[in-house]
C-alpha positions in Angstrom: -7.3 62.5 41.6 -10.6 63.0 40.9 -12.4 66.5 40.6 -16.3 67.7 41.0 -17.2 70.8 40.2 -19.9 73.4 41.0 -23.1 74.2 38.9 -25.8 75.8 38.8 -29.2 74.2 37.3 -30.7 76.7 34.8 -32.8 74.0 32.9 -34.5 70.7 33.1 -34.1 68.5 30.1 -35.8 65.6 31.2 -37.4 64.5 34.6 -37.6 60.5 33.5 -35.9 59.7 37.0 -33.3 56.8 34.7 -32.2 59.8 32.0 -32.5 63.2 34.0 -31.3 65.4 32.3 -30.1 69.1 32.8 -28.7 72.4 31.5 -26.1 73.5 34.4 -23.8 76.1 33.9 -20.4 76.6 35.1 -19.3 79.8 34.9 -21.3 81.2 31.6 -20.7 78.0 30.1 -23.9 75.8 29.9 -23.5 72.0 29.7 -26.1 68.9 29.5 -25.7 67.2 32.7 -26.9 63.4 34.0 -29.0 64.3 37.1 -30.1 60.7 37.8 -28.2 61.0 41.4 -30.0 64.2 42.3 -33.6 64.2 41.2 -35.5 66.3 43.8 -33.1 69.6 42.7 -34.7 72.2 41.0 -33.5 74.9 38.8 -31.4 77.4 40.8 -30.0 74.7 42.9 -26.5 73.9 42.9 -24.3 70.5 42.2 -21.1 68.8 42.1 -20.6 67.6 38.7 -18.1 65.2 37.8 -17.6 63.5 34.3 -20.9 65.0 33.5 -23.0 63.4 36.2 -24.1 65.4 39.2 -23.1 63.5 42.2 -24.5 65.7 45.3 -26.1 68.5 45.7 -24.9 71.6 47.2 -26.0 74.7 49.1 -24.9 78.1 47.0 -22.4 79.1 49.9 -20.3 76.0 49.3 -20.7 76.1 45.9 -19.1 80.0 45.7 -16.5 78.7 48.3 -15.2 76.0 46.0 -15.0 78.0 43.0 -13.3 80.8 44.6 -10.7 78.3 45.8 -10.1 77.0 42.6 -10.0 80.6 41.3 -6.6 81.0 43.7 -5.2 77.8 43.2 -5.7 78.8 39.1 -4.0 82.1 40.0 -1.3 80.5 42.0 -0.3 78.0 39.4 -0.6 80.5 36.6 -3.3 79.0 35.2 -5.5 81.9 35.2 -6.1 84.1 32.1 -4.6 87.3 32.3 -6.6 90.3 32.2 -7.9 91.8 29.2 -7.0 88.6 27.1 
């Protein structure tokens, strides 16, 4: 199964259309992403990254959807760090 998850562009690293590059965070975490797929978005936008490549991008309604279903299904499974740790 294959996963994409939702981030938010706070940086461009380079707009060569071949090696677009960008900081996108994912929940306070900031990671250099391959924007090659997406190179009209601009900073504030948000995308579906998988495997470090942004494959789509999203409106910020989706994007909060998804995340607060995988917050449940982290919850439900016990994945979810318990509070105050």
């Amino acid at each position: 199964m294959c996963l994409a998850i939702p981030g938010q562009v706070v940086e461009w690293l380079n707009r060569d259309p071949l090696f677009a590059s960008a900081l996108v965070e994912f929940s306070g975490v900031r990671r250099s992403i391959h924007l090659a797929c997406v190179p009209d978005c601009r900073v504030g936008d948000y995308v579906l990254v998988h495997a470090g490549v942004a494959i789509c991008q999203i409106d910020e309604e989706e994007a909060l959807r998804v995340l607060s279903t995988l917050d449940e299904a982290a919850e439900h499974d016990g994945l979810a760090p318990e509070p105050g740790s």
